[in-house]
PARO-724078 format. One line per field, with one value per residue (C-alpha): z, x, y. Coordinates in nm, 3 decimals. Each point is the difference from the previous one (the first is absolute). Layout:
% PARO-724078
w <- [Z; ...]
u <- [X; ...]
v <- [Y; ...]
% end
This chain:
% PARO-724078
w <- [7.397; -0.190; -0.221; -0.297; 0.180; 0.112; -0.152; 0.317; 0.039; 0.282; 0.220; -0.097; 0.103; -0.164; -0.002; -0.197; -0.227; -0.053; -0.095; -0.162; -0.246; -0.098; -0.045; -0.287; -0.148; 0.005; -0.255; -0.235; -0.017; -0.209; -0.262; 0.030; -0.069; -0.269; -0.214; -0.033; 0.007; -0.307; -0.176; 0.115; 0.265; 0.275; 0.303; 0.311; -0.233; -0.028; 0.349; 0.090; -0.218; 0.131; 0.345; -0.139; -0.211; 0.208; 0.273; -0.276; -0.108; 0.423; 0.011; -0.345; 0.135; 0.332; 0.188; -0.060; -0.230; 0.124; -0.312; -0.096; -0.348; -0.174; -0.308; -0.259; -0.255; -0.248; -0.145; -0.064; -0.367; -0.025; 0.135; -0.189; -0.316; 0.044; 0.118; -0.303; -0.153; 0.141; -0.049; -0.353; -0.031; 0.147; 0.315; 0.310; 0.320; -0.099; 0.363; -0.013; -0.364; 0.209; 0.324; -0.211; -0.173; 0.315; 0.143; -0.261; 0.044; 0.351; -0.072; -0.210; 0.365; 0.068; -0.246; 0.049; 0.302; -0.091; -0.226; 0.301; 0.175; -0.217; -0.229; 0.225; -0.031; -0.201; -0.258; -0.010; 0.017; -0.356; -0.177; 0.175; -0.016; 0.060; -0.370; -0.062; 0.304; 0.057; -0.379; 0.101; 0.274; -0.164; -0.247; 0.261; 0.140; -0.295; -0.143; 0.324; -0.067; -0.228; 0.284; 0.268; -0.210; -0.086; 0.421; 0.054; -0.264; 0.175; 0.278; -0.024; 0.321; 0.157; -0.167; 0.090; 0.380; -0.023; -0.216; 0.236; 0.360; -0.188; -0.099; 0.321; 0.236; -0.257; 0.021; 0.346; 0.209; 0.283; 0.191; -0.115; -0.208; -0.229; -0.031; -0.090; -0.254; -0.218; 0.324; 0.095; -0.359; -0.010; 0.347; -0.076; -0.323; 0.080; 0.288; -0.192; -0.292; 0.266; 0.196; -0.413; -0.049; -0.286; 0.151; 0.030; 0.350; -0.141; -0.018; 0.365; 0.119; -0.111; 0.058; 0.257; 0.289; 0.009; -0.317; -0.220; -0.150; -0.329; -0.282; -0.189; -0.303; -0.023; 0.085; -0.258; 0.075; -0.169; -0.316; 0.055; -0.125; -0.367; 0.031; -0.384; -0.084; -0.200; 0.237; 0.257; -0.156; -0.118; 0.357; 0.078; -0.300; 0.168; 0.355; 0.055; -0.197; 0.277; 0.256; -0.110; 0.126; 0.316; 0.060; -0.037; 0.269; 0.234; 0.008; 0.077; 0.266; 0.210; -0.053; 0.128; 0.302; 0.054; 0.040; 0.206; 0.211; 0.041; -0.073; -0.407; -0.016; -0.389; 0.192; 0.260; -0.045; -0.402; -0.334; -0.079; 0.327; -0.026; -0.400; 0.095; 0.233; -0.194; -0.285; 0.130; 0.239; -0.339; -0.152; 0.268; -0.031; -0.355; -0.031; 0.260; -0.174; 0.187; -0.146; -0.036; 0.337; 0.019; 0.305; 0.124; 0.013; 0.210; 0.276; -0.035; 0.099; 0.320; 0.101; -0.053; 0.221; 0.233; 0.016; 0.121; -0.245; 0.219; -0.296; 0.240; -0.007; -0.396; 0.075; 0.195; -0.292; -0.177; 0.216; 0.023; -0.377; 0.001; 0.250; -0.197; -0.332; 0.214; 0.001; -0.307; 0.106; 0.047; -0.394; -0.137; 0.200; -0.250; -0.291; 0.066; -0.067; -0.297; -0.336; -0.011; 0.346; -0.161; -0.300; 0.196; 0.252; -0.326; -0.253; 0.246; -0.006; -0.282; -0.100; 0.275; -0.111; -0.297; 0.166; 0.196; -0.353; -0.013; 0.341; -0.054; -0.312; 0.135; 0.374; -0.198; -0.222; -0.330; -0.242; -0.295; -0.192; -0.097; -0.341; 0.138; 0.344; -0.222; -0.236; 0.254; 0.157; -0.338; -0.071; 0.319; 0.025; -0.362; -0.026; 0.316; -0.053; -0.346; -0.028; 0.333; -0.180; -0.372; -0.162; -0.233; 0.267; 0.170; 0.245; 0.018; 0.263; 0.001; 0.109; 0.193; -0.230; -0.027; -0.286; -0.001; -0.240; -0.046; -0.174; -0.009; 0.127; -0.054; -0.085; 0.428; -0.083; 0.183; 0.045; 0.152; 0.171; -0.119; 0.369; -0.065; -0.343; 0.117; 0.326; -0.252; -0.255; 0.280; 0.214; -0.339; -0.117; 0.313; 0.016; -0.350; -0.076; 0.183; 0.296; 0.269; 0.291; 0.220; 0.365; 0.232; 0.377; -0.118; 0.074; 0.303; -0.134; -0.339; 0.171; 0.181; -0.285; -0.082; 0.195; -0.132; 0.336; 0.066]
u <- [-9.349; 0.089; -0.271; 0.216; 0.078; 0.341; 0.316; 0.174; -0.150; 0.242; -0.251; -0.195; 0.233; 0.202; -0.293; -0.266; 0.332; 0.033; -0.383; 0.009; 0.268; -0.119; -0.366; 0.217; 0.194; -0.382; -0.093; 0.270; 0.074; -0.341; 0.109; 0.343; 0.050; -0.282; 0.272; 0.236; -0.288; -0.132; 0.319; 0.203; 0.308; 0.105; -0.220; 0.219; 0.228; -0.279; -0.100; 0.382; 0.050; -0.287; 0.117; 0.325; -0.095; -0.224; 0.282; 0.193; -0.240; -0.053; 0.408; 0.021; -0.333; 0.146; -0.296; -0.246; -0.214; -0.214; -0.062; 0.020; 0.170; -0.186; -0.038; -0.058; -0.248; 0.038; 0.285; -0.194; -0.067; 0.348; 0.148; -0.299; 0.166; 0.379; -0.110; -0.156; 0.305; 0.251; -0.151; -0.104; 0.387; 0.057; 0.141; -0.208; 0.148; -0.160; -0.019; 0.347; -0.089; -0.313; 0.210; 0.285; -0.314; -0.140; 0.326; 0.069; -0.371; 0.081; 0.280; -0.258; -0.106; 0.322; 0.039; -0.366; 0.126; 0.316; -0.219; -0.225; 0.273; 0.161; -0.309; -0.308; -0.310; -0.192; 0.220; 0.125; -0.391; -0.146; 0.235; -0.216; -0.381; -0.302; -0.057; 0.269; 0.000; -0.369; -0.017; 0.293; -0.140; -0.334; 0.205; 0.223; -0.363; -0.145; 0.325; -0.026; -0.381; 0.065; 0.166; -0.224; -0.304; 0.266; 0.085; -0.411; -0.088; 0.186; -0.261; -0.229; -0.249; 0.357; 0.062; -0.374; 0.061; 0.328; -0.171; -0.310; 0.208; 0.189; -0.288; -0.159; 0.301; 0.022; -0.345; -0.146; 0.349; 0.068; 0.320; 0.261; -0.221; -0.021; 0.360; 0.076; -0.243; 0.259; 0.151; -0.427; -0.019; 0.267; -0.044; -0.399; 0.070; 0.307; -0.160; -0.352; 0.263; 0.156; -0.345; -0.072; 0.295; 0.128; 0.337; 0.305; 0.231; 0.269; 0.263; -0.135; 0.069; 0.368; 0.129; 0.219; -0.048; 0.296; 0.201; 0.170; -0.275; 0.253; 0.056; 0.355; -0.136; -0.251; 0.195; 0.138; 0.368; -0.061; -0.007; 0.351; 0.031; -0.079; -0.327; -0.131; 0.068; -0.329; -0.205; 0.171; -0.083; -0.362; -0.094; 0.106; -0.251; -0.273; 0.076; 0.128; -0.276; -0.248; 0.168; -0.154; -0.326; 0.145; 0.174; -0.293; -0.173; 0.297; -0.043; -0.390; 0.053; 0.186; -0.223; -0.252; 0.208; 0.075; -0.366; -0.073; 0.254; -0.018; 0.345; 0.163; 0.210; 0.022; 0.251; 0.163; 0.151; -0.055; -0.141; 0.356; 0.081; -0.308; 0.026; 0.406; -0.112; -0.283; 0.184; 0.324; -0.191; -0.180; 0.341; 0.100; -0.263; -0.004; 0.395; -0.102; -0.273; -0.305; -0.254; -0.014; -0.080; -0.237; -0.146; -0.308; -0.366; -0.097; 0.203; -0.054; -0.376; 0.066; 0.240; -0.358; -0.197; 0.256; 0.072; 0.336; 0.288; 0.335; 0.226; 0.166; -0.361; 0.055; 0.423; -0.187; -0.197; 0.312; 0.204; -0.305; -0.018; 0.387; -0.081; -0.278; 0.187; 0.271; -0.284; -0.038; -0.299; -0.188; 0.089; -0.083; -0.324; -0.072; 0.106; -0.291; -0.213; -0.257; 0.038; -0.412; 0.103; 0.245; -0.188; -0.296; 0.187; 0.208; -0.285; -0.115; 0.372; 0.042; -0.307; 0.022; 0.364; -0.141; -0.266; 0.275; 0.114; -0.376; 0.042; 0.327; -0.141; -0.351; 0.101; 0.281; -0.294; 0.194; -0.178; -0.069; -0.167; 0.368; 0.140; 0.334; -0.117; -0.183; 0.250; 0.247; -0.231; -0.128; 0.371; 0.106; -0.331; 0.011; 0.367; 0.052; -0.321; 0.056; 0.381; -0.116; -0.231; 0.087; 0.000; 0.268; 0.275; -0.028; -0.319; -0.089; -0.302; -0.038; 0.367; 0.009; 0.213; 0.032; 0.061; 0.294; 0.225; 0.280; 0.325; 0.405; 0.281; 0.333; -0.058; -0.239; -0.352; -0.225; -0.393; -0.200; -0.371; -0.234; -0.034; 0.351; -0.079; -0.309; 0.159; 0.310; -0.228; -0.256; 0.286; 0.122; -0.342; -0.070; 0.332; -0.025; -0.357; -0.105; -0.232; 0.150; -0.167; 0.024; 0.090; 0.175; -0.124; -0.302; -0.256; 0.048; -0.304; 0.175; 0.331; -0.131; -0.185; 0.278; -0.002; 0.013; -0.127; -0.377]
v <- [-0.838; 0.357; 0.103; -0.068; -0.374; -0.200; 0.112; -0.162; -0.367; -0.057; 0.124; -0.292; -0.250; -0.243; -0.253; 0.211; 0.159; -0.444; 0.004; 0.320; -0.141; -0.286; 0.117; 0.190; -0.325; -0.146; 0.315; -0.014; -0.390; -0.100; 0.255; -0.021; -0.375; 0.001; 0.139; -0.305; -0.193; 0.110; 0.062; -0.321; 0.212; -0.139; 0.019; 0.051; 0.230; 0.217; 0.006; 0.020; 0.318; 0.180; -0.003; 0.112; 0.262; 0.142; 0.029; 0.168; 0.251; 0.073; 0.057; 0.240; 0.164; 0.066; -0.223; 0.245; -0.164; -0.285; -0.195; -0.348; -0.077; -0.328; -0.137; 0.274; -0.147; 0.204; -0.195; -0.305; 0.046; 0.026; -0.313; -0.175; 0.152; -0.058; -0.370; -0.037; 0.113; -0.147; -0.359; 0.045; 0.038; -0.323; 0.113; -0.117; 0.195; 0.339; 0.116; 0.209; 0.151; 0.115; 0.124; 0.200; 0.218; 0.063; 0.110; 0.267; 0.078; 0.039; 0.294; 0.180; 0.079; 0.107; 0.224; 0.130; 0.057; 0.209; 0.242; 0.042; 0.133; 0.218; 0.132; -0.087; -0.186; 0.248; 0.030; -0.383; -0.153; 0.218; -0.253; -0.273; 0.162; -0.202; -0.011; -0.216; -0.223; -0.026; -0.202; -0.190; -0.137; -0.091; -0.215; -0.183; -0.145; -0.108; -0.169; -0.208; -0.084; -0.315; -0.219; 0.086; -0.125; -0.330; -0.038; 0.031; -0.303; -0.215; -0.016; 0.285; -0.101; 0.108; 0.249; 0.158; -0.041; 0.209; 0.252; 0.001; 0.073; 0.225; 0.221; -0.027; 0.060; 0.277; 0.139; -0.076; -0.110; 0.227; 0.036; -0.269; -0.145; 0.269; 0.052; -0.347; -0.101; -0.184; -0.180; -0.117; -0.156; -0.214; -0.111; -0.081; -0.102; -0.240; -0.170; -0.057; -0.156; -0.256; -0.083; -0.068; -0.214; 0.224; 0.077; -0.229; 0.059; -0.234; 0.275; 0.110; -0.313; -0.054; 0.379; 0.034; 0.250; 0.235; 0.116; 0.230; 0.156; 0.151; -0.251; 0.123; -0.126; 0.281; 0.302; 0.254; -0.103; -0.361; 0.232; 0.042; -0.410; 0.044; 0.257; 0.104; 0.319; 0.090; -0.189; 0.274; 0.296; -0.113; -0.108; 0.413; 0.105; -0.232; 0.088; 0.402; 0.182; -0.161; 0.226; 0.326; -0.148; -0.110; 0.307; 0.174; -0.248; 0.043; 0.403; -0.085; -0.252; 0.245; 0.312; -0.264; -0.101; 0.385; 0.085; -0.320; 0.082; 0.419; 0.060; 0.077; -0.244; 0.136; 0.317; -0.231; -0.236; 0.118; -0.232; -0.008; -0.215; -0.188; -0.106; -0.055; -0.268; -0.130; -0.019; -0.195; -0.210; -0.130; -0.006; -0.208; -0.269; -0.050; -0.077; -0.287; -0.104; 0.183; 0.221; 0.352; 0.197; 0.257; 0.201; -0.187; 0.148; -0.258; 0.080; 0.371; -0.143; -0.151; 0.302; 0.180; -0.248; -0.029; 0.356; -0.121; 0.172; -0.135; -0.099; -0.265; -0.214; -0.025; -0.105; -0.246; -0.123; 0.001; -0.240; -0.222; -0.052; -0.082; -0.248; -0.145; -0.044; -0.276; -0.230; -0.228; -0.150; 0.326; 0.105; -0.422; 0.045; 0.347; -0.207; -0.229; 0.298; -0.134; 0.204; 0.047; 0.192; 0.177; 0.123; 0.100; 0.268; 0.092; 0.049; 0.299; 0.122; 0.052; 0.152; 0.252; 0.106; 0.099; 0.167; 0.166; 0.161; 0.154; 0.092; 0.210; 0.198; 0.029; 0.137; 0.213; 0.155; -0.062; 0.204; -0.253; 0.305; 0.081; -0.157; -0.055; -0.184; -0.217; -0.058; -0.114; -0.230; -0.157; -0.076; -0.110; -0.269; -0.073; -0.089; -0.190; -0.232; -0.004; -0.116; -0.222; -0.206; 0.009; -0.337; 0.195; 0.095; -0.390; 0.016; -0.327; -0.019; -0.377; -0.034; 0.357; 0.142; 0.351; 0.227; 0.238; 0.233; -0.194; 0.196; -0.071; 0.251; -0.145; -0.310; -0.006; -0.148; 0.277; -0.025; 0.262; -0.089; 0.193; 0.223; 0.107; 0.110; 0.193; 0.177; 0.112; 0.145; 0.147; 0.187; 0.163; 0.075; 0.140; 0.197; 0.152; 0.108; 0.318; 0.029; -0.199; 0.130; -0.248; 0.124; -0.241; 0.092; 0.191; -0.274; -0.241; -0.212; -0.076; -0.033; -0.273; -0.198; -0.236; -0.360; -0.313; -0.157; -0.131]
% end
């Protein structure tokens, strides 16, 4: 082995490359299909769009790359919110209102990506300083915090085992362990629910083995059959503004995999062929009904234990989660998953995404002795929690409704969250008042403080 490790695993043989490759499925799946657990996607469409769009992102990156692209997160407050939405308006499919936000959130990439090309990263990321994203992210965890508490009452012995393995894997795992903390506490916590009696295999038992894992029903094109206009456009106002955050985490993630790996994968293949990928591999999910994709931490971990950087092992990892998502059984036997379960592994989520958001400004030395960095991040916190949970703008926390700005152009019914509000007014703020001196590039610890993984 080199000093910098395998970029060639063929050397290992096709057997380890096998081993290698799933050891990597194993480190993304806990996280990965946490996300449609918690928010109510399809299983196997998640797990067959992650394969997918992470062999997209390898073809637009040239193969050079070896990440994994999961479940992003991030974008959990938001399908919370246009659910919410969508059913207080009496429509009960909300799952391709959901996907078409994500997809335009998905060309923001895209045309991230374009202005990193033509104008640079230094000049494109002082539109998109810690300042602004860093409070962003703190409010996209604590929006989340009321339903984790709500999944954790419903058993919270259960919920205290998940939260327990978690912390420990966390703390004192070593190797695997340690990367998979989320995957350990659902494990531990589901099988201590069944040896309790507290879960019920019924759908297990009457799924079928093989199927199509993609339901038409829940893709973007059954808009095309009598969609609502102004539920459209206010699952975009929900949905795109969350993709400044994520963008943010996707230019971290691979300054992370660069320096795990010894090579700048920033240069070659470029930000602008990673975010292109990124961005229409998430694209390409939602508009089948899959969540977001982001660039996965938890892989970038076991490339460091491994010290095995062949992006063919992660293809591999990719064509094994395709496989996986043909199986109906294996996705009814995750829908058996207890809520207590679910609330305990996401009560720790979503607290650390919004210690994430402290992360970013701490690590990026924000200077909060300045009036206009605090201004911006008084406005940005106080407007998106505000408008979230203001009895006066519709929050309704007994029936998890949120508050929004709701407003009519032509006659189009429009509401805006209250994160979309706040990243609008913080990236003007931040453009307008003097003493943006925020330096994209300058500091590869700050660079690196955005990831919504545990």
């Amino acid at each position: 082995m080199s000093e910098k490790g395998i970029r060639d695993a063929r050397s290992l043989g096709a057997p380890k490359m096998f081993v290698l490759g799933l050891q990597h499925m194993f480190a993304m799946f806990g996280a990965t299909v946490l996300v449609p657990i918690i928010t109510g996607l399809n299983v196997s469409v998640t797990l067959l769009f992650a394969g997918l769009g992470t062999l997209l992102f390898h073809l637009l990156t040239r193969g050079k790359v070896p990440a994994f692209l999961g479940s992003s997160f991030a974008f959990m407050g938001g399908y919370a919110m246009v659910r919410d939405y969508v059913n207080g308006a009496g429509v009960e499919n909300w799952i391709p209102y959901a996907g078409i936000g994500v997809a335009c959130a998905g060309l923001l990439y895209v045309l991230l990506a374009v202005l990193f090309k033509a104008f640079g990263a230094k000049r494109v990321m002082r539109f998109f300083p810690p300042i602004v994203t860093g409070p962003i992210i703190i409010c996209i965890g604590i929006t989340l915090s009321n339903s984790a508490i709500n999944n954790c009452a419903a058993n919270w012995w259960i919920a205290l085992v998940a939260i327990a393995v978690v912390i420990v894997c966390n703390i004192w795992g070593k190797g695997m362990l340690k990367i998979v903390p989320i995957l350990m506490g659902v494990l531990v916590s589901y099988v201590v629910a069944a040896l309790c009696g507290q879960v019920d295999f019924t759908e297990f038992h009457q799924a079928a083995w093989i199927g199509l894992p993609v339901r038409s029903s829940e893709t973007v094109f059954s808009l095309f059959n009598g969609g609502d206009a102004s539920l459209i456009i206010s699952s975009l106002a929900f949905m795109v503004p969350i993709a400044l955050a994520t963008m943010v985490e996707h230019i971290g993630d691979i300054c992370a995999i660069s320096s795990t790996v010894g090579e700048n994968f920033v240069a070659d293949p470029g930000l602008h062929r990673t975010l292109l990928g990124d961005g229409l591999a998430t694209s390409m999910a939602a508009l089948f009904g899959a969540p977001a994709n982001t660039t996965y931490g938890e892989n970038t971990g076991v490339l460091a234990l491994t010290r095995v950087y062949d992006p063919r092992v992660i293809r591999i990892a990719a064509a094994l989660a395709v496989v996986f998502s043909f199986s109906p059984k294996f996705a009814a036997l995750i829908h058996c998953m207890p809520t207590a379960t679910i609330g305990g592994v996401s009560l720790i989520l979503y607290g650390m995404i919004s210690a994430i958001g402290v992360r970013n400004v701490v690590e990026n030395q924000v200077d909060f002795t300045r009036s206009r960095n605090v201004i911006i991040a008084a406005l940005i916190i106080s407007l998106a929690l505000g408008i979230h949970f203001s009895g006066a703008l519709g929050c309704d926390t007994v029936n998890s409704t949120n508050g929004a700005l709701s407003f009519a152009v032509g006659g189009i019914s429009i509401k805006l969250s209250g994160l979309a509000v706040a990243a609008i007014v913080g990236i003007v703020l931040n453009a307008l008042l003097p003493g943006n001196d925020y330096e994209f590039g300058k500091s590869e610890l700050g660079d690196t403080s955005v990831n919504f993984k545990v």
